[in-house]
Residue frames relative to the residue before (quaternion, step in Angstrom):
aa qw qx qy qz dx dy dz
X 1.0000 0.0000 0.0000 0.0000 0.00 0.00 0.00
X 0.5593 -0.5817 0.5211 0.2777 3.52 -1.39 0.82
X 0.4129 -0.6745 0.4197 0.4454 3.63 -1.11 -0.25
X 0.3178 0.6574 -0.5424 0.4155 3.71 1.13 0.55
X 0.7486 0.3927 -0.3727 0.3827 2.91 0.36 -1.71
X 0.7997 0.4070 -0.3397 0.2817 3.70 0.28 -1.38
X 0.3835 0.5554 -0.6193 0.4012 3.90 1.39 0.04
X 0.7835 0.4245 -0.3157 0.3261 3.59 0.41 -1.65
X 0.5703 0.4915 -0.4637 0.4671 4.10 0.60 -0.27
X 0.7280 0.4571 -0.3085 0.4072 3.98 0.93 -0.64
X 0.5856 0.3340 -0.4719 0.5682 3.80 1.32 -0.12
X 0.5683 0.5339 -0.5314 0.3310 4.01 0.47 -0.39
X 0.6167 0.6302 -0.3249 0.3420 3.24 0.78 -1.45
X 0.5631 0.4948 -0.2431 0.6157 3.87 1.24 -1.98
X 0.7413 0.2399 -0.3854 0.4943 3.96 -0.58 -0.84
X 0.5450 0.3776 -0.5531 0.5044 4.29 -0.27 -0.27
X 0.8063 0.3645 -0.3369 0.3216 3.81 -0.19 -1.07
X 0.6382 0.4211 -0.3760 0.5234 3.92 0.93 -0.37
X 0.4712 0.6651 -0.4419 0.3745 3.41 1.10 -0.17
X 0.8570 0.1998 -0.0412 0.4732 3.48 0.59 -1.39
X 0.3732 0.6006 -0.6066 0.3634 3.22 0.78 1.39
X 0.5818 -0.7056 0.3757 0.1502 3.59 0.94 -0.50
X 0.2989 -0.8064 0.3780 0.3428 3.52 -0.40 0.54
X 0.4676 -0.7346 0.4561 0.1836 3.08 -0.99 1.43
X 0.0476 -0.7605 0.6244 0.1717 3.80 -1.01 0.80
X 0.3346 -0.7390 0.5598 0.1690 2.53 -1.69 0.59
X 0.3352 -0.7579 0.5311 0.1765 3.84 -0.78 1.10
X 0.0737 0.7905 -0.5781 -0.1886 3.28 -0.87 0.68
X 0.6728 -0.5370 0.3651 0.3546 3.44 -1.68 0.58
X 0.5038 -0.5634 0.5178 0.4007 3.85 -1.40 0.51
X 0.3911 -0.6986 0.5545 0.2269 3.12 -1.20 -0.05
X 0.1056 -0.8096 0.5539 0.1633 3.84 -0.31 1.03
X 0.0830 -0.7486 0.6330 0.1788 3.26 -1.19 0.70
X 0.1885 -0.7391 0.6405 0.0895 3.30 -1.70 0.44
X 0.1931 -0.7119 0.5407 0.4045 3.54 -0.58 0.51
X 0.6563 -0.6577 0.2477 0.2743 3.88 -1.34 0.79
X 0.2687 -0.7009 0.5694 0.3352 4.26 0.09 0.25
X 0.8409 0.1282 -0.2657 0.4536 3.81 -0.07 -0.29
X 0.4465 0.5058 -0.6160 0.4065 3.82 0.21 1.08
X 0.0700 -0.6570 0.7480 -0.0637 3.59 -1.16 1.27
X 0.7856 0.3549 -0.3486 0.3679 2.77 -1.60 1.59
X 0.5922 -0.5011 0.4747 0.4157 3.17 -1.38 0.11
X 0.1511 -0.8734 0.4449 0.1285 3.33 -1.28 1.11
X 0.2799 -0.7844 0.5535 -0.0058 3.44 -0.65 1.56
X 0.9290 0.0590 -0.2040 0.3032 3.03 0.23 -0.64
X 0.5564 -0.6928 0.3301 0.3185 3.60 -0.66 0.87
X 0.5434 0.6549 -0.3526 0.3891 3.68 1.26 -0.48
X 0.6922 0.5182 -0.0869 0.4947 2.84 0.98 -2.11
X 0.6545 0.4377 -0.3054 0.5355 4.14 0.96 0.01
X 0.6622 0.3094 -0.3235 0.6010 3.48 1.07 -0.58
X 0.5487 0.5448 -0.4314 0.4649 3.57 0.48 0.72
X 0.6305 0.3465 -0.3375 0.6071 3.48 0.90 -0.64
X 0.6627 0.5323 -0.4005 0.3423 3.69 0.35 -0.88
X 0.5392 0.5975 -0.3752 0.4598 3.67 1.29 -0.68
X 0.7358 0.4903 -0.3084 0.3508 3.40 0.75 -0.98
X 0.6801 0.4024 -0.2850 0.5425 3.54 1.78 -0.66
X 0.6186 -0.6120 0.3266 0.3689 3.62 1.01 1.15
X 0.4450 0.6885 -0.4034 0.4063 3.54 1.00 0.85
X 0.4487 -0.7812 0.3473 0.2601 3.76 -0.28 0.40
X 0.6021 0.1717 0.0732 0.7763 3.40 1.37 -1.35
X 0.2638 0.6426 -0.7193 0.0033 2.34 -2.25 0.74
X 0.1166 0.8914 -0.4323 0.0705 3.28 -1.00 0.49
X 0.5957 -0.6420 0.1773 0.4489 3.70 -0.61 0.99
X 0.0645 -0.8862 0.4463 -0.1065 3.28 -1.04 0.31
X 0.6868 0.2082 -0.2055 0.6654 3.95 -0.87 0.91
X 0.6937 -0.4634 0.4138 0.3645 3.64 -1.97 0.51
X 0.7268 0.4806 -0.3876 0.3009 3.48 0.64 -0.23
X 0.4546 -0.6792 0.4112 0.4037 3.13 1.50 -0.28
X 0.3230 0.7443 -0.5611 0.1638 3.93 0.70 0.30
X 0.2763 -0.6841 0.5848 0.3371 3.66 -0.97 0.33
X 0.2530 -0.6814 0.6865 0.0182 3.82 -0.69 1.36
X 0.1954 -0.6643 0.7071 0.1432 3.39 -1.24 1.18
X 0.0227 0.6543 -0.7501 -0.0934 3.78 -1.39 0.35
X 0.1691 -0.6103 0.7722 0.0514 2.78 -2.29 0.70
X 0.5855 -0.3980 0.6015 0.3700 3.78 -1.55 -0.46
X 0.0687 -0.8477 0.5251 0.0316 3.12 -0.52 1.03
């Protein structure tokens, strides 16, 4: 074999093999919300809610809806 040919059998070979790996999905997690037990008050400020939520072993939180509640969320 020339070296044309064997460049062109080594990209067929690479494009057949990336072929049959497949498209890869990706799953994503739900989101649980909770509204918080120890935030008092109207909530304004998103920091100052994901701060109490830390303390209730939650990761995120933040204010939320017309009432202004501070809603902790994790992955669920």
């Amino acid at each position: 074999m020339d070296r044309s040919m064997k460049v062109f059998v080594v990209v067929l070979l690479l494009l057949a093999a990336t072929e049959f790996q497949g498209a890869v999905q990706v799953a994503l997690a739900r989101e649980c919300r909770s509204d918080s037990r120890k935030f008092v008050g109207l909530c304004v400020s998103d920091t100052n809610c994901a701060s109490v939520c830390l303390t209730e072993r939650f990761p995120e939180g933040k204010c939320d809806g017309i009432r202004k509640r501070c809603v902790c969320t994790m992955n669920c």
